[in-house]
N, C-alpha and C positions, 0 to 999 in steps of 0.2 A: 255125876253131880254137876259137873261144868256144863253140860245138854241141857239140864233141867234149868238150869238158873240162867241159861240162853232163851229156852223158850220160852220163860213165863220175863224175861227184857225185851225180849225180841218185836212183841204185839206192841209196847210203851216206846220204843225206838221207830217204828212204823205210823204211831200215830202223830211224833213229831214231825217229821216228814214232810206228812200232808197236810201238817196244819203250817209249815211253809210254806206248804205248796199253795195253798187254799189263799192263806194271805197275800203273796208275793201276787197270786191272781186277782185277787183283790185291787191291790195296789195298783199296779199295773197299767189300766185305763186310767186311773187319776194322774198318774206318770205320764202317758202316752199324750194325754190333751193337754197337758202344761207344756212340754219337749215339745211339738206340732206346733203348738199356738205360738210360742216365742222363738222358733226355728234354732231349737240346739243343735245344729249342723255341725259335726266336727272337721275343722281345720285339716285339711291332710297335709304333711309333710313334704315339702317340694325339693326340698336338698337333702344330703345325707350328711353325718358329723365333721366333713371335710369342705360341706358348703358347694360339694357337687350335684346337678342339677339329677334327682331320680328319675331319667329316662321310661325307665321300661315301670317302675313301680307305680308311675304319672298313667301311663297308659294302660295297666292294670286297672287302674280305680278310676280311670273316665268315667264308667258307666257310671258308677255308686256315687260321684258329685253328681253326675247328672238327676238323679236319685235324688238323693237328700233324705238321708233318714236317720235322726236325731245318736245325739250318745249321750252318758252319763246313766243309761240303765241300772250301772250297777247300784246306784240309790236304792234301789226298789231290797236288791238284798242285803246291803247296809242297814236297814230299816227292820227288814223282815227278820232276818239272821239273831241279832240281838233281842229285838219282841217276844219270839219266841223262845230262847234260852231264858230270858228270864219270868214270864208268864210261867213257862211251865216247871217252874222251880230247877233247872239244868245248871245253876250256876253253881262251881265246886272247886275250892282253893287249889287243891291240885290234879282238879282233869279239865275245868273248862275255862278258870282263870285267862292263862294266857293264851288258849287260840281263840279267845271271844276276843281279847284285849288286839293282837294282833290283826285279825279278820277287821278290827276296825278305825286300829293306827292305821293300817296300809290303806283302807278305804277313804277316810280322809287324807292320805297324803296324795291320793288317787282323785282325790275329788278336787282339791287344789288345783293340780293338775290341769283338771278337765275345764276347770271355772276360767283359768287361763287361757286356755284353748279357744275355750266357746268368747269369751270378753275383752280376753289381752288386745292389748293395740300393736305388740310387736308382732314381729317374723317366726317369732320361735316355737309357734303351734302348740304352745305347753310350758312347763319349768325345763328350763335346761338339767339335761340328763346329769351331770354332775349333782346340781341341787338337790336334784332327787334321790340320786343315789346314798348322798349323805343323809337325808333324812331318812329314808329306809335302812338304811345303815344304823342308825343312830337308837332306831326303832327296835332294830334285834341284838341291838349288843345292851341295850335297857329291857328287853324279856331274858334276853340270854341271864343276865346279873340275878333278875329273878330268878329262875329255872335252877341257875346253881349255885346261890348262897340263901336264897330263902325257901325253896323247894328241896334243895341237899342232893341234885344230881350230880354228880362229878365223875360216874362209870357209862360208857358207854358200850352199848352192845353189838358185836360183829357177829353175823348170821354165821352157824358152826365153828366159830372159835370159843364165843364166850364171851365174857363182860372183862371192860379194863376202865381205870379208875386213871382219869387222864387230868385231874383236878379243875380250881374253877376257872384259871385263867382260859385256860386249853377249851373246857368246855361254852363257857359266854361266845371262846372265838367260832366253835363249830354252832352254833345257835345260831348266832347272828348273820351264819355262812347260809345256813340253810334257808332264811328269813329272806335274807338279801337277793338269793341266787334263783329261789323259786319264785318272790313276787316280782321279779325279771324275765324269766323266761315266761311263765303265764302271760307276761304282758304283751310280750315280745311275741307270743303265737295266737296273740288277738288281732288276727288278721284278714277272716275270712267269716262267711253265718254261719254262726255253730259252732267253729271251732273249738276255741279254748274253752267254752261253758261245757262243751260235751266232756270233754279230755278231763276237765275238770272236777265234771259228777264221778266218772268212772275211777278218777283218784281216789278223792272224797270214800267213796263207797267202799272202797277196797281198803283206807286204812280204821273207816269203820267196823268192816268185818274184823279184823286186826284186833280194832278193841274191842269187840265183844268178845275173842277169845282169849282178850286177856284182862274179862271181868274189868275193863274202864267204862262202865256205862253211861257214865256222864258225858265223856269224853265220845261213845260209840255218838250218844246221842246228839252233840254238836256235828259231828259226820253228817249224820242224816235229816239236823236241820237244814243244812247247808245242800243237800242234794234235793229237798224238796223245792227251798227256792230256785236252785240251778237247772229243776224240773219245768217250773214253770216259766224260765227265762230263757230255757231251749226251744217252748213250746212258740213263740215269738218271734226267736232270731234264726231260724233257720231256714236257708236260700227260699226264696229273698226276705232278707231281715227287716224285721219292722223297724228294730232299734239296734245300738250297740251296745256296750256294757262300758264302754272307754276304763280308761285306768282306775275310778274310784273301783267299777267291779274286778279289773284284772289284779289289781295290785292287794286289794281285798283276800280275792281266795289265795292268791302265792302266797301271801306272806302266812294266813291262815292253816295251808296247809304245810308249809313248812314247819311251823310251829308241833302239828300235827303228827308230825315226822319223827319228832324230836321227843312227843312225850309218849308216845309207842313205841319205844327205841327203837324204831326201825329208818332211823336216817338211813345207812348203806343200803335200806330197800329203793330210799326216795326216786332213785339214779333207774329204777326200774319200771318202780309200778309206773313214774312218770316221763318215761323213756321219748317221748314226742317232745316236750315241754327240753330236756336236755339238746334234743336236735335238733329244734328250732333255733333256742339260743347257741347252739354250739356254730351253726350254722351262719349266725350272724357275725359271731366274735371271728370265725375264719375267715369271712368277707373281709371283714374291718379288718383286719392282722395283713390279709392276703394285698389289700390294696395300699394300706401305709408301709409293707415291708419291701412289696414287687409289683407296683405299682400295674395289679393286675386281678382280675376278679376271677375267682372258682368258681360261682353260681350267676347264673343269667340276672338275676335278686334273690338277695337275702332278707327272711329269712325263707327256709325252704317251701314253705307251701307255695311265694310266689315262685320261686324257679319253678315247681313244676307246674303253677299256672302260663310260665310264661314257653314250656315245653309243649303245651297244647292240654294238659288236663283239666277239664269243666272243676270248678268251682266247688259243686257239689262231691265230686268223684274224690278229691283230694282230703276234704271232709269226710266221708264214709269212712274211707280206707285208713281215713291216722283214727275215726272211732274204732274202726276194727281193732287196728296195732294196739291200741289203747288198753281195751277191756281185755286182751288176750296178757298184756302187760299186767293191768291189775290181778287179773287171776295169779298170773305165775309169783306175784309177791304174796298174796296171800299162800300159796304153797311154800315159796322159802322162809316165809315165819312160822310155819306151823312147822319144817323139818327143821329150820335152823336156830331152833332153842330160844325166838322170842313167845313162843306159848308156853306158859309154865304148865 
């Protein structure tokens, strides 16, 4: 019964898709000549949070100033993403509510962000990371409050033990953990062409499948809006990028898919299907820790894609191989939800 009432969503889930896709390419060129024309050149970062000068990350992205190829991309699926959930009637109190609401808190706090970047008159190439933090903060612990006093979640599910009822304090604080932590790390592995959009479809996609098997089709359906524009903004930014997605789009899908996470109970999957996105930031927080505690660095740069660009791996190569990691990650979450009793 569950196969049949897959395949006869599955064709209305595909056609969402493409019709992200279809728009976001749309879009796209009208995006491209306006970025071009008034040079939204993003500001690179020349110190690190200690106000030390980033040597090696400076001479990592020589080429790409020299370059100059606009950011704020992520507009294009801030725009998209929302159009098509609600054209195609996908908007649903409790499956597409709050990762639409999220997908687009983080992208305007993203886009803030960026407008700063691109216009500020200071040094600080953005909102200081504290500001932001609170507001993305402030962002998940206001979905989290929904999720579980006006949606009624308070159990959460751990793959082969079963569900525990951790009430709403406990649960707002894991919501807003998951909101906080992923539209961080996405942002934080938006470092190279391609990267974090790719890593991010293959998320997307994988806690799509997720919800289709667990009859969330509304919910499968915001998945696979969001892959179809992410389709068309790979088709773009990969070596050499036309554009960037800067934080309105990274901060956009973290927080979106975090959200994601949370209404598939499969948060304890989150740490897997997006197993890059954890190494990236994990990677940076041990820099940071490593240098204020022992006044001495683990990685040549953080976060990891540059150490291994700064090891000698092309650009590209570093890219391939975290999509590999990636989709081989996504699979194996969709397998430990189907064994570990998030499929009913």
């Amino acid at each position: 019964m569950l196969l049949n009432d897959i395949n006869s969503n599955i064709g209305y889930e595909l056609v969402l898709s493409l019709g992200a896709f279809l728009l976001a390419m749309f879009l796209t060129p009208i995006y491209t000549n306006i970025a071009y024309k008034h040079k939204w050149w993003k500001r690179q970062k020349t110190v690190d949070v200690s106000g030390n000068e980033l040597k090696v990350m400076n001479k990592l992205h020589a080429a790409k100033i020299k370059r100059h190829f606009p950011t704020m991309a992520g507009l294009i699926m801030l725009i998209t993403v929302p159009v098509v959930v609600i054209v195609c009637n996908c908007l649903n109190r409790g499956q597409t509510w709050l990762p639409l609401a999220a997908f687009v808190g983080g992208g305007l706090i993203g886009l803030i962000d960026d407008i700063i970047n691109l216009f500020g008159k200071n040094a600080a190439a953005g909102l200081r990371a504290p500001v932001k933090f609170l507001m993305i903060t402030a962002l998940g612990v206001f979905l989290g409050w929904f999720f579980a006093v006006k949606l009624g979640w308070t159990s959460i599910e751990v793959p082969f033990m079963g569900k525990f009822n951790i009430g709403v304090p406990a649960m707002i604080a894991v919501f807003a953990f998951s909101v906080v932590a992923t539209g961080n790390a996405v942002n934080i592995s938006d470092g190279l062409d391609g990267l974090a959009g790719g890593l991010a479809m293959l998320a997307y996609g994988s806690y799509g499948v997720i919800a289709l098997l667990q009859e969330q089709w509304y919910l499968a359906g915001f998945c696979f809006v969001v892959m179809g524009a992410l389709l068309s903004y790979i088709w773009f930014n990969v070596f050499p990028a036309r554009f960037m997605m800067g934080d309105t789009g990274s901060f956009a899908l973290g927080a979106g898919l975090g959200v994601v996470a949370m209404m598939t109970n499969a948060f304890f999957l989150l740490p897997i299907i997006g197993i890059l996105f954890v190494i990236e930031a994990g990677s940076s927080l041990i820099q940071i820790i490593s240098k204020k505690l022992f006044h001495r660095k683990i990685f040549i740069s953080a976060p990891i894609h540059h150490h291994l660009q700064a090891k000698g791996w092309e650009e590209s190569k570093v890219v391939m191989r975290f999509w590999i990691i990636g989709g081989v990650a996504a699979m194996l979450g969709i397998f430990l939800a189907m064994g570990g009793g998030l499929i009913s």
